[in-house]
N, C-alpha and C positions, 0 to 999 in steps of 0.2 A: 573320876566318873562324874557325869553330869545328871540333875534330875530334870524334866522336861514338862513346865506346865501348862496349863491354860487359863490367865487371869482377867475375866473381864474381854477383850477384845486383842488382847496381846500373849505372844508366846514367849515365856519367862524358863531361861536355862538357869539353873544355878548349880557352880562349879563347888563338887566337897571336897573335905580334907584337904590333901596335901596339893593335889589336883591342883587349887587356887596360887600357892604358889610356882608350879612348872608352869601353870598357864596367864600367872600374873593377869588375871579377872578373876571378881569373884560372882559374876553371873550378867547376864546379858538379857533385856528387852526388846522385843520386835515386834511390832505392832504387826497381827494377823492380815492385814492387807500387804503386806510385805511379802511373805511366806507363798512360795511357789508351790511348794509340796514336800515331802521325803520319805525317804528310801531306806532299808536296809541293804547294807552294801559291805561287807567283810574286805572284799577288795578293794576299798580304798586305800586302805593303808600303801600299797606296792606302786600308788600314782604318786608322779614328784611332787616334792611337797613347795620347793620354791626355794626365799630366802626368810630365815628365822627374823621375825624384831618383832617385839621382844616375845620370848618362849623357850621353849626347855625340847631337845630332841635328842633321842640318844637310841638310835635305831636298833628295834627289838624288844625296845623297853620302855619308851614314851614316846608320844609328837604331842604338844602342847605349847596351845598362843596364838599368836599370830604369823602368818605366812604370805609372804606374797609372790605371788607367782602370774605371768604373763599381765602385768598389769590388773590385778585383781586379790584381793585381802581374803586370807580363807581361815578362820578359827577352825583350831584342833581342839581336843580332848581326847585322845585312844589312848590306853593301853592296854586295853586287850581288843586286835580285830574283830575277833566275832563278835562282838556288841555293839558293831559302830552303826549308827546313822546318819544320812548326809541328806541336810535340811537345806533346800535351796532358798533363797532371798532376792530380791530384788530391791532397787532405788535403798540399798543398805550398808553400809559400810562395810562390811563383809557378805561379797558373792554368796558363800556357803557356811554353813555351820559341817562340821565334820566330831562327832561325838560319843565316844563310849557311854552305853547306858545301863537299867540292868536288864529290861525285855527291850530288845529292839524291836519288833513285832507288836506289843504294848505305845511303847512310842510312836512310831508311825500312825498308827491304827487315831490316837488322839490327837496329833496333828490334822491327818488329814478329815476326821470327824470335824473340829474347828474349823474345816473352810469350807465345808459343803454348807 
């Protein structure tokens, strides 16, 4: 699970528990001029995910790390769909954040506060 915050001018994910190792990071910066917006999205889990380097995927049970798919880097954290969030990015090294959290409705809500 990821916790999702707002430090200063930057959105700061950090990855807990075991989490850091399936997801091999243990938390990511993105400067708030970067950040598109995001979404609560349960469905995302059932889009392909790509090809794994490096991350942990063991379908039904985890997607964690990195993924690349149609020329584009997309970091996981889900293991449970219903809490996921998917954080768009731009000029970032990862297209998307894709994230279990513990209120996704909470999370959005403070993302998208930060960009107004």
């Amino acid at each position: 699970m990821a916790l999702v915050r707002i430090d200063g001018d930057d959105l700061v994910v950090v990855i807990e528990g075991l989490h850091k190792v399936w997801a091999l990071k243990s938390s990511l910066t993105i400067p708030l001029a970067n950040v598109r917006g995001a979404t609560v999205d349960p469905g995302m889990i059932a889009e392909p995910k790509g090809i794994r380097a490096p991350g942990t995927r063991v379908p039904g049970l985890i997607t964690a790390g990195t993924f690349h798919l149609h020329g584009e880097k997309v970091f996981w954290d889900v293991r449970d769909p219903a809490k996921t969030v998917v954080v768009e990015l731009a000029d970032e090294e990862y297209a998307r954040l894709v994230l279990q959290v513990d209120d996704p409705r909470a999370t959005v809500a403070l993302v998208e506060n930060a960009l107004t």
